[in-house]
N, C-alpha and C positions, 0 to 999 in steps of 0.2 A: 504494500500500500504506500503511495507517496501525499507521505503526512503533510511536505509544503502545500501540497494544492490543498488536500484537505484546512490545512489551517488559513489560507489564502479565504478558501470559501466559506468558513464561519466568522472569518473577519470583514469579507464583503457584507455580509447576510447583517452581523453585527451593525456595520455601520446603514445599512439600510431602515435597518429596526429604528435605530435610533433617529435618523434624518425623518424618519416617517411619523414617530411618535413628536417630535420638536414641531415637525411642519405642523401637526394637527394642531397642539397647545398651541402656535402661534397665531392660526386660523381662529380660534374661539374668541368668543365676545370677552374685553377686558375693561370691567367696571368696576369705575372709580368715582368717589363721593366727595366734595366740597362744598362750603359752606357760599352760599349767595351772598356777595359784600359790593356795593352797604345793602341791607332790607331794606324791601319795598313800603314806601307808605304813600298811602292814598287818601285823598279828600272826597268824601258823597256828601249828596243833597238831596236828602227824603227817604235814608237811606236808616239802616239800625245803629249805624254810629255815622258820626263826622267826620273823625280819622282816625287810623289806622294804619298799624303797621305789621305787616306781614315777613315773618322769620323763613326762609325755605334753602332747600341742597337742590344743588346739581349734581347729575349723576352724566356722567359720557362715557360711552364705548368710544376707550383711546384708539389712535392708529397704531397700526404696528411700529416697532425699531426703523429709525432710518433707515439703517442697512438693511431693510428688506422693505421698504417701501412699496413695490413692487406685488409682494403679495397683499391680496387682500382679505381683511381681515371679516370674519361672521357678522352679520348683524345679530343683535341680541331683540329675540322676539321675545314677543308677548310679556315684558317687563308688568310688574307690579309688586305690593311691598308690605309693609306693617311699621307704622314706629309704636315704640314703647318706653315706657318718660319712667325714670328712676329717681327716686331721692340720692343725693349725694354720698350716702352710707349702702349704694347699692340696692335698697327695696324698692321695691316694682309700688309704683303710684296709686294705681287703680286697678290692677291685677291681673288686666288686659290689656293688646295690643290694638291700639288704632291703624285702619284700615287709612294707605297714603291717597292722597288727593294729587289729580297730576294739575299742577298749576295752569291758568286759562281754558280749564274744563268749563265747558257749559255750567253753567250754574244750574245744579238739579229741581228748577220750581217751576211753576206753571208759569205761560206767559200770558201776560195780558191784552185783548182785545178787544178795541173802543169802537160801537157803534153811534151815530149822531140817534142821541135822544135816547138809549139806553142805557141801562147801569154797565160796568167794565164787566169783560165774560171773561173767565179763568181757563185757558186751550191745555189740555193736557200734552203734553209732548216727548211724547216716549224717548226719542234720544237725549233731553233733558233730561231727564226724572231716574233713568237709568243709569246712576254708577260707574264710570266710561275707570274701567281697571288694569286692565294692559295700553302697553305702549311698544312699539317696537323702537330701537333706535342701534341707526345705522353706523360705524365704523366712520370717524370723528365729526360725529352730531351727541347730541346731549337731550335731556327733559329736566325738567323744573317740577319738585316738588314741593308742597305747603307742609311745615311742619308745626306751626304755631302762630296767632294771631291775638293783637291787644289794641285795646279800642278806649277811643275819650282820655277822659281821664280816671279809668281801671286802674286799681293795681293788681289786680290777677290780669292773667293771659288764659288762653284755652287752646288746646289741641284743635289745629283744625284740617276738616274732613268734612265729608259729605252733609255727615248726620247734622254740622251747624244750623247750614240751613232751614231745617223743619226742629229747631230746636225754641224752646219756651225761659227766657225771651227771645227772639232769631240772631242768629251770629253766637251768641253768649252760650253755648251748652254746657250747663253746670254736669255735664257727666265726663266734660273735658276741661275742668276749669284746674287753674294751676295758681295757687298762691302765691304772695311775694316771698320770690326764695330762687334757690340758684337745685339746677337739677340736671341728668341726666339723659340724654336720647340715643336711642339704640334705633339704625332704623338699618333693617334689609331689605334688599333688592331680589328676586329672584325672576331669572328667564332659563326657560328654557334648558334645564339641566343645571344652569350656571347662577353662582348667587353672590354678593359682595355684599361688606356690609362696614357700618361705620359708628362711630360714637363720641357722642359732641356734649356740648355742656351748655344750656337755655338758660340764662343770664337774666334773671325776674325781680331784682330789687334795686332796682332802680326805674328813672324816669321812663317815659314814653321813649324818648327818644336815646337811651341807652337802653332799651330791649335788644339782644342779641342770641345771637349765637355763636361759640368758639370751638373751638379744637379741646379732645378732651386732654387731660394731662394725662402721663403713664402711671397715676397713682390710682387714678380711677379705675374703678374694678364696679362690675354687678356681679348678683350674687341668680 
């Protein structure tokens, strides 16, 4: 038996395996999570508050390495998420996860339709009203999501999500309110086999306009 070819052709076969398994990880969707700077705030009129200032992450499927620019990289389907808000000693808040809101989603309410000389008619509208939960996002494009929202002059914030909207009073849902205090946020991604995840720190005792969100430190731990 001539053992060079033989060892010739498990070192080909080797290097095969390996280029094959590297090309695929380099193919797969790779998501990554930062914080939105500065947060958005906004001024309504006839609205459930006056202003407002909205906390939210960006998530982007990076490109690959330069040096393969070339190839192209998975879109990451049907993206969707959970966050979950800690106390700074690690304990879970509310003892569930809030379902992520993808930022300039349809606002899930009815709209309204004005006839001359009628009262206002309420149009149900299915793609409204529905919960819009995945997102796909393509190989260096990005989504915006809503992780927390505070209004007027509140000193709680609340977790916001869908459920805001049909919440008593509207915007304000005391089953996501968040007291002045500094906390936790645990929020994953998952597509499509693939899942990243991140964890920040929601900055609530201070002004309107020092509501944030930062980078967690490496001391912070949940339990």
């Amino acid at each position: 038996m001539d053992w060079w070819a033989v060892l010739q052709i498990v070192i080909g076969a080797s290097i095969t395996i390996v280029f094959v398994v590297w090309l695929e990880n380099t193919r797969k969707p790779k998501l990554v999570l930062r914080i939105e700077d500065p947060p958005v705030d906004v001024t309504y009129q006839g609205r459930p508050a006056k202003n407002a200032r909205f906390l939210r992450l960006i998530i982007e499927n990076k490109e690959p390495p330069r040096i393969v620019k070339w190839l192209s990289r998975n879109t990451a389907v049907r993206c969707y998420g959970f966050i979950t808000f800690y106390h700074l000693d690690g304990q879970d808040v509310f003892g569930r996860s809030m379902q992520i809101r993808w930022s300039r989603s349809p606002e899930p309410v009815p709209i309204q339709a004005f006839a001359q000389g009628l009262p206002p008619i309420q149009i149900l509208d299915p793609v409204r009203l529905s919960p819009e939960l995945h997102r796909d996002i393509h190989t260096g494009e990005n989504q915006k999501l809503d992780v927390a929202a505070r209004f007027d002059n509140d000193v709680d914030c609340y977790g916001w999500c869908n459920e805001n909207y049909f919440s008593n009073p509207p915007w304000r849902n005391p089953d996501w309110r968040l007291n002045p205090g500094r906390y936790l946020v645990k929020v994953t991604i998952t597509s499509s086999g693939e899942s990243c995840s991140g964890l920040f720190r929601l900055i609530n005792d201070v002004s309107l306009s020092g509501f944030r969100l930062e980078d967690a430190l490496p001391s912070d731990v949940i339990r």
